[in-house]
C-alpha positions as CSV (number, residue, x, y, z in Angstrom):
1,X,25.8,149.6,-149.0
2,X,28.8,148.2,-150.3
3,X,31.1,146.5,-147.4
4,X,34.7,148.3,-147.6
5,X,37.5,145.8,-148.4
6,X,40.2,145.2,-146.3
7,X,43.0,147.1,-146.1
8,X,46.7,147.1,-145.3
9,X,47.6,149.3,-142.2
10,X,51.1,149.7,-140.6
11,X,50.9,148.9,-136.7
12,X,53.2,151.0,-134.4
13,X,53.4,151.1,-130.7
14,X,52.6,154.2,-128.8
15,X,55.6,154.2,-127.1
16,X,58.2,154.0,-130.0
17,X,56.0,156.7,-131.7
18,X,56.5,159.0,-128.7
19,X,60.4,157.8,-128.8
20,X,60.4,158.8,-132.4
21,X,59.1,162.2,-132.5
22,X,61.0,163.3,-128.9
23,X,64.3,162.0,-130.0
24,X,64.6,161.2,-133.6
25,X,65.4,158.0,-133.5
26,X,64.3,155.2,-135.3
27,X,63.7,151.8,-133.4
28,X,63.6,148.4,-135.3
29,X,59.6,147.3,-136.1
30,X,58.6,151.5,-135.9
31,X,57.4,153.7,-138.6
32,X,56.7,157.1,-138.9
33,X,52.7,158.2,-138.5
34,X,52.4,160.5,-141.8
35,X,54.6,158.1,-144.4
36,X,53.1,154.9,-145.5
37,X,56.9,153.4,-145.4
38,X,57.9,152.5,-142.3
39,X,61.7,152.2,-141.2
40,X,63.3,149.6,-139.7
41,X,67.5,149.3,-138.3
42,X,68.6,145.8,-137.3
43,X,72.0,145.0,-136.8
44,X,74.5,143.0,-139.3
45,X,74.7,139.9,-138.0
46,X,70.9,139.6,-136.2
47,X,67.8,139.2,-136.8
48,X,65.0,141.8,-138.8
49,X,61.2,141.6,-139.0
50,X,59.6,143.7,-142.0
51,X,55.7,144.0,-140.2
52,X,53.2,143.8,-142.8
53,X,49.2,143.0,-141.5
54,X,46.0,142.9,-143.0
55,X,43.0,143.8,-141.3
56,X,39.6,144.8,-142.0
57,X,38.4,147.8,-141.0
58,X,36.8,148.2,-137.5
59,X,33.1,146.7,-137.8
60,X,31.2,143.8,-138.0
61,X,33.2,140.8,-137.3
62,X,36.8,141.9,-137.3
63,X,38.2,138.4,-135.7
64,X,37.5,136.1,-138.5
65,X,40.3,133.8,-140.2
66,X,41.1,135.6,-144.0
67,X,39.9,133.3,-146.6
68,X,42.2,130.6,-148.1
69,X,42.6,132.1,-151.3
70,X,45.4,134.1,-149.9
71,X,48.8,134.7,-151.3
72,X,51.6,137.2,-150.6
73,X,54.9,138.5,-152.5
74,X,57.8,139.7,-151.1
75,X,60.1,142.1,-153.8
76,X,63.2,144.2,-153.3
77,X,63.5,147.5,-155.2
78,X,67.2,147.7,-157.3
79,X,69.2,149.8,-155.2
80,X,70.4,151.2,-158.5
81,X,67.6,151.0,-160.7
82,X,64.4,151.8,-157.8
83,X,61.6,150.6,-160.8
84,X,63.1,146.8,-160.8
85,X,61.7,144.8,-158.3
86,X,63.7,141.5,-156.9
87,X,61.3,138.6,-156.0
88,X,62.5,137.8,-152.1
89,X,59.8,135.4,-151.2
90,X,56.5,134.3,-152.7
91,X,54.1,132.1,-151.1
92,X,50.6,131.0,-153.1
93,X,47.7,130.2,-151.5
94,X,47.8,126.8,-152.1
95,X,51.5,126.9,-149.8
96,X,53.7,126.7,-152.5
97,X,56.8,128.9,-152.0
98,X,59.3,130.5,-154.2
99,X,62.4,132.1,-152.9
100,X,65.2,133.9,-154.4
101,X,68.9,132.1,-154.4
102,X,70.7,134.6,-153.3
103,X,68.8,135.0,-149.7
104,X,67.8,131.1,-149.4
105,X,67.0,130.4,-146.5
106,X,67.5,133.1,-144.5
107,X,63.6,135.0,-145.5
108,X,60.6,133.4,-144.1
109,X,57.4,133.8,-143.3
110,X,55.1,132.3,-140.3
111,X,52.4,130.2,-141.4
112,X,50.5,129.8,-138.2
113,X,49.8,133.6,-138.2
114,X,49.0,134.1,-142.6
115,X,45.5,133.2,-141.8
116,X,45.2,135.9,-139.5
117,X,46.5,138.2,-141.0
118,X,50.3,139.0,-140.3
119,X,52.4,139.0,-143.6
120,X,55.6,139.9,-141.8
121,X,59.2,138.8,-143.3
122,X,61.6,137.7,-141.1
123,X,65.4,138.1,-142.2
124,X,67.8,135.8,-140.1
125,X,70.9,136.9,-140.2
126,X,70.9,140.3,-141.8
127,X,73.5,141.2,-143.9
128,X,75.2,144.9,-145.3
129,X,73.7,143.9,-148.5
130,X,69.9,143.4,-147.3
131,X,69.8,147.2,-146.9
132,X,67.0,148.8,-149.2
133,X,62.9,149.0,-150.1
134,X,60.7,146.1,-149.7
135,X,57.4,145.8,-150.8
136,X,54.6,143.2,-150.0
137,X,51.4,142.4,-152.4
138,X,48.8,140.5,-150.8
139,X,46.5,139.0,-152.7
140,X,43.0,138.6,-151.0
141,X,40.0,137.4,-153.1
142,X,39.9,139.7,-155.5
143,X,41.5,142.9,-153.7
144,X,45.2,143.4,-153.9
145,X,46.7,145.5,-151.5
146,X,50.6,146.4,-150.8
147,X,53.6,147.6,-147.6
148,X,56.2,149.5,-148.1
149,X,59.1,149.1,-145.6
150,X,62.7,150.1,-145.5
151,X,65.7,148.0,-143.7
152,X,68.8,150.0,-142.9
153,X,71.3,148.0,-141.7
154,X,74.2,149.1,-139.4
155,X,77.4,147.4,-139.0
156,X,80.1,147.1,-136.3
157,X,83.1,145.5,-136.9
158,X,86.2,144.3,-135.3
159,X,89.7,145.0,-136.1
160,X,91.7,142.7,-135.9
161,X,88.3,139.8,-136.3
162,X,87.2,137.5,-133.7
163,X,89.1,136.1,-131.2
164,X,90.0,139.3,-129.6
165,X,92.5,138.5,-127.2
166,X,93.7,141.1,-124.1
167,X,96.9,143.8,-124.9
168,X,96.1,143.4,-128.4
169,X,95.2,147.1,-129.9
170,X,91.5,146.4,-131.4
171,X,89.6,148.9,-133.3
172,X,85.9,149.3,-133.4
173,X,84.0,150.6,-136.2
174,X,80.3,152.0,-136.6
175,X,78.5,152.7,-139.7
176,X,75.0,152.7,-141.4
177,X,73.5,152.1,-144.4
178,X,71.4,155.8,-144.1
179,X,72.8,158.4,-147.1
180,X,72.8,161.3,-145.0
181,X,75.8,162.7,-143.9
182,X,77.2,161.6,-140.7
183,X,77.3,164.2,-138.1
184,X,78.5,162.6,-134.8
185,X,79.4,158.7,-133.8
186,X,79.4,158.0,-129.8
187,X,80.3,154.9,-127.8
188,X,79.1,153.8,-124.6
189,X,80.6,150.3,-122.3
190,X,77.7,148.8,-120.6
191,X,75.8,151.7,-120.6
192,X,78.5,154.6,-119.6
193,X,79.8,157.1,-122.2
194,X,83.6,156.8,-123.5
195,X,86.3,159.3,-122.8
196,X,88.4,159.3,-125.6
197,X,91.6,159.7,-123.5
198,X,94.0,157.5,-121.9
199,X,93.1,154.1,-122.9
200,X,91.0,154.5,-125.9
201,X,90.8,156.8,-128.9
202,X,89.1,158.0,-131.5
203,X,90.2,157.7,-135.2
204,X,87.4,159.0,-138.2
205,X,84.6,157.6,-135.7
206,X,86.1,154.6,-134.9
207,X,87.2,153.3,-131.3
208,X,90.5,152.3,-130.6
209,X,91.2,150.4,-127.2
210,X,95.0,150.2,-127.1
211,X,95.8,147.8,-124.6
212,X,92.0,145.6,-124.1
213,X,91.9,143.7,-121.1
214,X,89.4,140.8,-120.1
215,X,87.6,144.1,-117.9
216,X,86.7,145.9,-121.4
217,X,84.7,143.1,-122.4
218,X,80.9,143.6,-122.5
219,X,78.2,145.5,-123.8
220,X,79.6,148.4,-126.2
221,X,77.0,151.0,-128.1
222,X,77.8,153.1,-130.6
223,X,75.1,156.1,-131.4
224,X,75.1,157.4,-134.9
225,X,73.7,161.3,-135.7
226,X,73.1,162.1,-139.1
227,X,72.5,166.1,-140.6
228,X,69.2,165.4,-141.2
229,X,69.0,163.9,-137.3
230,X,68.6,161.1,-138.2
231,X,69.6,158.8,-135.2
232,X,71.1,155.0,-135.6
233,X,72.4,152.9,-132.8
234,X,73.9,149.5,-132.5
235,X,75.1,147.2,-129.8
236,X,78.2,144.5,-129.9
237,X,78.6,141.7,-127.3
238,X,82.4,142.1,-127.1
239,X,84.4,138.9,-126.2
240,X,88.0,139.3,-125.4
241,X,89.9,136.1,-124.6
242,X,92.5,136.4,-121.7
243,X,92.9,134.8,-118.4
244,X,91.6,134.5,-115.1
245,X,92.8,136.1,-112.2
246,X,95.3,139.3,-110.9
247,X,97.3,140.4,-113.9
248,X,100.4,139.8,-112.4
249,X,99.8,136.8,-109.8
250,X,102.1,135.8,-107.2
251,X,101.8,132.2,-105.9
252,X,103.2,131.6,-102.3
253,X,104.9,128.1,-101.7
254,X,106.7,126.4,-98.7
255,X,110.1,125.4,-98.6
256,X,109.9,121.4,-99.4
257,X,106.4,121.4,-100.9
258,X,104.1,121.5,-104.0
259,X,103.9,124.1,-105.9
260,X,100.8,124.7,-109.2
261,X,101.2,127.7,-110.5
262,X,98.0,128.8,-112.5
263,X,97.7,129.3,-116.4
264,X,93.5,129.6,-117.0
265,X,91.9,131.0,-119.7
266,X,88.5,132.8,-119.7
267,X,87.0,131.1,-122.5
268,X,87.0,127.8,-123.8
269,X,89.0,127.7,-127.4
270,X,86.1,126.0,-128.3
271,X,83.8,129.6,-128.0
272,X,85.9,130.8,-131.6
273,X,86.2,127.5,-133.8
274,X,89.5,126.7,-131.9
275,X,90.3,122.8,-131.4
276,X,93.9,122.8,-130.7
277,X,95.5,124.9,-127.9
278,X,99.0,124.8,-126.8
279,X,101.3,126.3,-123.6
280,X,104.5,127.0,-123.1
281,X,106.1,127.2,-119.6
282,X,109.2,128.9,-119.0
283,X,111.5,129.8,-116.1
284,X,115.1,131.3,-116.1
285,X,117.3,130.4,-113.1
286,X,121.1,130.2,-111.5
287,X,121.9,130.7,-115.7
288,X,119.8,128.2,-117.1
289,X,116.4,128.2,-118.9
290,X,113.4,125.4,-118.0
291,X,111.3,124.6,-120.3
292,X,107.7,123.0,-119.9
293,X,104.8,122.2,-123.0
294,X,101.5,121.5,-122.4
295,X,98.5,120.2,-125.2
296,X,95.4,120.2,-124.7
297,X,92.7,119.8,-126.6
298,X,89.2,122.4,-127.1
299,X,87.6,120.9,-123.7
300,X,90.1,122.2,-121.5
301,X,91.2,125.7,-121.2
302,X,93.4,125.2,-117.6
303,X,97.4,125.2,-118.7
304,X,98.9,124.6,-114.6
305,X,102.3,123.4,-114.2
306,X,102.9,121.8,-110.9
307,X,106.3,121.7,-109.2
308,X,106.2,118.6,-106.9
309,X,108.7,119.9,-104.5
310,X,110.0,123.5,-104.3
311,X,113.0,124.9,-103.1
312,X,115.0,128.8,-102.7
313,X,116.1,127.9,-106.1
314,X,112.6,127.3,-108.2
315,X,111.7,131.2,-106.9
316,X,111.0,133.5,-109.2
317,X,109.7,134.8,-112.6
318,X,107.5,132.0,-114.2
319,X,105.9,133.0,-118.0
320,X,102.9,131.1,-119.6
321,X,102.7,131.8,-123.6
322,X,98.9,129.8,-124.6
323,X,99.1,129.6,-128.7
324,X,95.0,130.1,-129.7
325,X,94.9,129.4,-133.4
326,X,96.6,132.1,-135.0
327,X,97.2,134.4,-131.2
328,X,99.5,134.1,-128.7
329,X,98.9,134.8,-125.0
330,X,101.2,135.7,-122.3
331,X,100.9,135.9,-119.0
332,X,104.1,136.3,-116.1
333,X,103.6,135.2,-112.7
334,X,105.9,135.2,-109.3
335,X,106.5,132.1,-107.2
336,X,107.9,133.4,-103.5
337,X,108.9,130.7,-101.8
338,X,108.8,130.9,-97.6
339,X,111.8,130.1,-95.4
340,X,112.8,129.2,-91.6
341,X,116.0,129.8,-90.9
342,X,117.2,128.6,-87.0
343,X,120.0,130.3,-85.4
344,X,121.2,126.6,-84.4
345,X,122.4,124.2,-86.5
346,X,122.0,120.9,-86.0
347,X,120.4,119.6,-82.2
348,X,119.1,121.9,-80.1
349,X,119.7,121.1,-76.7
350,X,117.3,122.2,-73.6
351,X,118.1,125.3,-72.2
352,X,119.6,127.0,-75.0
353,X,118.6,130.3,-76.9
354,X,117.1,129.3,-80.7
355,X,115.6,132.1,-82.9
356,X,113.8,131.2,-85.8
357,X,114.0,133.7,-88.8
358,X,110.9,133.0,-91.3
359,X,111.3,134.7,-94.7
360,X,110.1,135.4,-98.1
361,X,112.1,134.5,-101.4
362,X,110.1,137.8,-103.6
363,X,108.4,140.1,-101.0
364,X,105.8,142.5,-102.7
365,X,105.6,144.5,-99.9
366,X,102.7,144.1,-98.2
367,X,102.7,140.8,-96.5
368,X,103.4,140.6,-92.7
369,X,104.1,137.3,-90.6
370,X,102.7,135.9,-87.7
371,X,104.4,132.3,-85.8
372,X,101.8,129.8,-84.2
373,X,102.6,126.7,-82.0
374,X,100.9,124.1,-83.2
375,X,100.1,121.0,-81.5
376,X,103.1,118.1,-81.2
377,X,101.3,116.2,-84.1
378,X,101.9,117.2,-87.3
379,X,98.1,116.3,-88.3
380,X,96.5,118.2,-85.3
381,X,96.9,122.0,-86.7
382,X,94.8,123.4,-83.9
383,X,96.5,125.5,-81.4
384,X,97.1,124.8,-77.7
385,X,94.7,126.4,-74.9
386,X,94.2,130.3,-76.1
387,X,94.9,131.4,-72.3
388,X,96.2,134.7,-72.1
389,X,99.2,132.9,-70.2
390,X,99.6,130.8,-73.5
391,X,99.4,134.1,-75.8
392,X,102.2,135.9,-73.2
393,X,104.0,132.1,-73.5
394,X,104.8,132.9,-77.4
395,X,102.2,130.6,-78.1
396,X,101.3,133.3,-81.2
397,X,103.3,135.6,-82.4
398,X,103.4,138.5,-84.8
399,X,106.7,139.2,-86.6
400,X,109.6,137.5,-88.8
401,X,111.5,136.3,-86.1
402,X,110.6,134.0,-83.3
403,X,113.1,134.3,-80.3
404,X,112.8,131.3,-77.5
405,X,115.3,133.0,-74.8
406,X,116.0,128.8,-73.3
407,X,114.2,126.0,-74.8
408,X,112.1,123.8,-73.0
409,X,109.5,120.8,-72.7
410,X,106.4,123.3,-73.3
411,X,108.4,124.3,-77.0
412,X,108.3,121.1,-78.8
413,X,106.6,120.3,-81.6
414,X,105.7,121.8,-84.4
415,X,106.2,125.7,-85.0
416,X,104.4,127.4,-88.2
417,X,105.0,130.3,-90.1
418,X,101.7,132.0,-91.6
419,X,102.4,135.0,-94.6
420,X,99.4,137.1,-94.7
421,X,98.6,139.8,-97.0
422,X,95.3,142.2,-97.5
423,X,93.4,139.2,-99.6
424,X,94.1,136.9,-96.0
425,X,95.8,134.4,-95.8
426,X,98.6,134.1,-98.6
427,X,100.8,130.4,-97.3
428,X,102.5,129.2,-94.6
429,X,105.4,127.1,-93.8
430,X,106.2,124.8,-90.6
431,X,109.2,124.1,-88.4
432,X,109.5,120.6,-86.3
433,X,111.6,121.7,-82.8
434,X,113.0,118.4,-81.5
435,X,115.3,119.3,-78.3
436,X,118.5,116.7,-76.5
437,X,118.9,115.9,-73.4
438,X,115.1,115.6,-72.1
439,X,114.8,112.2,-71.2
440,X,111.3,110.5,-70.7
441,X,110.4,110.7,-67.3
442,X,109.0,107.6,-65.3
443,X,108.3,106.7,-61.5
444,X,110.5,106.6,-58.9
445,X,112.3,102.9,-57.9
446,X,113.4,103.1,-54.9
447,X,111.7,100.6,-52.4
448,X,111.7,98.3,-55.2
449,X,115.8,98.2,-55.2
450,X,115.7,97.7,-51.6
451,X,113.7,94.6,-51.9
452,X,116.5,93.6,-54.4
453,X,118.9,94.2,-52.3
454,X,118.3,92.1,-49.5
455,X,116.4,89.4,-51.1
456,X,120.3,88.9,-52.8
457,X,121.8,89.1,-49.3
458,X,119.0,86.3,-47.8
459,X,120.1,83.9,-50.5
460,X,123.9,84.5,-49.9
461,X,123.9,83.9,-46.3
462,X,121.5,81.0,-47.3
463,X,124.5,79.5,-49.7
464,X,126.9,79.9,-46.9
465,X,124.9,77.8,-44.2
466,X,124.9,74.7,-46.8
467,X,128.3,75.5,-47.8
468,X,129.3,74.9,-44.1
469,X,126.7,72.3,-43.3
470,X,128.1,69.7,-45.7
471,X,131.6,70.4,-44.7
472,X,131.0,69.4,-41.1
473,X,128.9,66.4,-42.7
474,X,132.0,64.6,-44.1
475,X,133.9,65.0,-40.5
476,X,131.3,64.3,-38.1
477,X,128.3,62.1,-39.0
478,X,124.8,63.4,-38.5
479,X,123.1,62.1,-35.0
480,X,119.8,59.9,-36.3
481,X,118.1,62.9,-34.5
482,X,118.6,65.4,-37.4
483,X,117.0,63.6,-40.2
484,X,115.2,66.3,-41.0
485,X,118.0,68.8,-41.6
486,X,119.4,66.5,-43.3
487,X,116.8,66.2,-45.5
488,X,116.4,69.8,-45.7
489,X,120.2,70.4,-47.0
490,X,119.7,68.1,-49.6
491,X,116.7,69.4,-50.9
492,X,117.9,73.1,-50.6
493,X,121.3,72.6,-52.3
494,X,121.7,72.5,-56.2
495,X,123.3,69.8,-58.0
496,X,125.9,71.9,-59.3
497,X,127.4,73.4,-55.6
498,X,127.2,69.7,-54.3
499,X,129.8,68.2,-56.9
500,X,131.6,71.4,-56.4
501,X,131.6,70.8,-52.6
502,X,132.5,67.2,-53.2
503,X,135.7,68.5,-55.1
504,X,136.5,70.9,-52.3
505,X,136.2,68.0,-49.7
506,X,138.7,65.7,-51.5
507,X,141.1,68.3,-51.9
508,X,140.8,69.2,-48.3
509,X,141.2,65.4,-46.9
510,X,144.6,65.3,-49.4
């Protein structure tokens, strides 16, 4: 009997052919069971396999290697003329490959998997144009066998191109290379249909997002149904460049400090082709306009302007402009700047009543105060003893105002102000209370003035006995039996009172 030759057969997966003939729709790599051309839909831009496998039939040794004298050629059918056939991609069997110009390189084949069998053509990217009938003719020994398959291509495109950047109206567009007519075209974001309402709209089948923000970027599917149901889909990774963060951010600041006020982007310029980035700060106060520019080059997409010390008078409206090639991005943002205001001016003396008012350049609304008495340190910011005598002591406080009816010892040191808001914590500023009139306390001195006192009163009454001593000297001569008082006055007196006393005794004999 006379072995039967090889032939080319069309492999499908049970799956997609369940898929197919439930829904309609046509998946990339399926084919339909009764045609000998399979269809395949790859997206503009990606990547599409045309499968084509030989394979003998099912006996005998169906695992062995094809023979070397092997060769397959890929042609295109005219999409005007169907009977001219375009060489894509010819490889001999000695490896030798011929391609046409126009799709060099982006057709190949794997050679790894020839000898085996699997003649598929890999198309990398696809274009619109690549849409049409291809045909493969292996040549094996001496049979020649041939697969039909059919690329449709669909395209999605962006309007205004790549970069998309937020509040800029963008219009998305979905269409096919299929000839039927087109029935219905619906779009889904990450997997959830589209209203066409509110935000978005519909114009001929095309999307239009009025106002995109960074939240609208994502996966976004558009479903294409055809009169002879046909079914075509498509999915877009949609980037849209805009910045990080609330839209419209407030940054909190104390009174006397630093101030950054954020300016990010969400994408490096680098993501679209873009090398050069620019930002422009502005600020309009008390009648005049600030100005701040910032380059920076594709590495970099944080634009911050710091304000080394901030005041009442820096509050307010801040607006970041980010130039991105061609685009401009804006962005406004709020600095509120927080306040204490004391009731005394100047030194605050112990005993008196202070109240401390702590407030907010640009409220929003929701932010509420709370005072805390810090430690006497400026480093140390841990409170004193949590007692609930300390909490009833205005050690914490909730509230704008602070009210200390008479300061006192247990006040001083450093007060702080905390803004808080439903995120937390929002900025806080502090408050130093120095008081007059407390003077360092230290022991009592009392016995030790006492000793003073009559240690001074020993030494006059000391002065006067050799005052009077060498007075009765020069009248009345010592007997030889007080040598040793003698001796004891001379020792005990200073030079100084003794020529003084010498002085006195001359005038006193004149």
């Amino acid at each position: 009997m006379r072995p039967v030759p090889p032939v080319l057969f069309l492999t499908l997966l049970a799956f997609n052919a369940l898929h197919l003939t439930t829904a309609g729709n046509i998946l990339p790599g399926a084919a339909e069971v009764e045609k000998r051309v399979q269809k395949v839909w790859a997206r503009e831009g990606s990547s599409a396999l045309l499968p084509c496998y030989l394979s003998p039939r099912k006996h005998g040794k169906s695992g062995k290697q094809l023979s070397d004298k092997t060769s397959v050629l890929w042609k295109r059918h005219g999409a005007s003329a169907p009977q001219e056939l375009h060489v894509v991609l010819e490889v001999e069997y000695t490896g030798l490959r011929k391609m046409a110009l126009p799709m060099r390189p982006r057709v190949s084949v794997l050679d790894s998997a020839l000898r085996n069998g699997n003649f598929s053509l890999r198309i990398n990217p696809v274009r619109s144009d690549d849409a049409g009938l291809y045909e493969a003719q292996v040549t094996y020994n001496t049979e020649v066998r041939s697969c039909q398959v059919e690329l449709g291509v669909v395209t999605v495109t962006l309007s205004p191109p790549r970069p998309v950047v937020e509040n800029e109206p963008l219009l998305l567009s979905c269409n096919s290379s299929h000839q039927a007519s087109l029935v219905e075209t619906c779009w889904f974001h990450n997997g959830h249909p589209v209203l066409t309402s509110g935000a978005f709209c519909s114009l001929h089948g095309a999307l239009c997002i009025l106002r995109p923000t960074v939240s609208d970027s994502g996966s976004w599917h558009c479903q294409l149904r055809y009169a002879d149901n046909e079914i075509v889909s498509a999915t877009h990774d949609l980037q849209i460049l805009g910045f990080d963060g609330p839209t419209n951010p407030v940054v909190y600041a104390a009174a006397g400090s630093a101030a950054d006020l954020p300016c990010s982007l969400n994408y490096l310029p680098s993501t679209f082709g873009i090398h050069v980035v620019k930002a422009h700060w502005s600020h309009f106060a008390g009648g005049h306009l600030q100005n701040w520019s910032i380059l920076q080059n594709q590495s970099s997409r944080s634009f911050p302007l710091h304000l080394p010390v901030v005041g009442r008078g820096d509050a307010g409206r801040y607006h970041c402009a980010v130039t991105v090639g061609n685009k401009v991005l804006s962005r406004d943002m709020t600095l509120a700047v927080i306040t204490v205001t004391s009731s005394i001016q100047g030194p605050v003396s112990e005993g008196s009543h202070l109240l401390l008012i702590c407030s907010l350049t640009h409220p929003q609304g929701h932010e509420h105060f709370q005072w805390k008495h810090l430690s006497s340190a400026p480093a140390d910011k841990k409170l004193t003893v949590a007692t609930s005598h300390n909490l009833k002591d205005r050690r914490v406080q909730t509230g704008p105002n602070l009210e200390i009816p008479q300061v006192s010892q247990k006040d001083v040191g450093i007060w702080e102000c905390s803004v808080y808001g439903p995120e937390g914590r929002l900025g806080a500023v502090e408050y130093g209370l120095q008081i007059t009139g407390a003077q360092v306390s230290s022991p009592p001195t009392i016995f030790s003035g006492q000793v003073t006192f009559g240690l001074m009163l020993t030494l006059f009454f000391l002065l006067m006995v050799c005052v009077l001593a060498l007075g009765l000297q020069k009248r009345v001569r010592l007997p030889a039996s007080f040598p040793a008082l003698e001796r004891m006055v001379a020792i005990t007196v200073p030079k100084e009172m003794e020529e003084n006393q010498k002085e006195t005794t001359q005038q006193t004999e004149c």
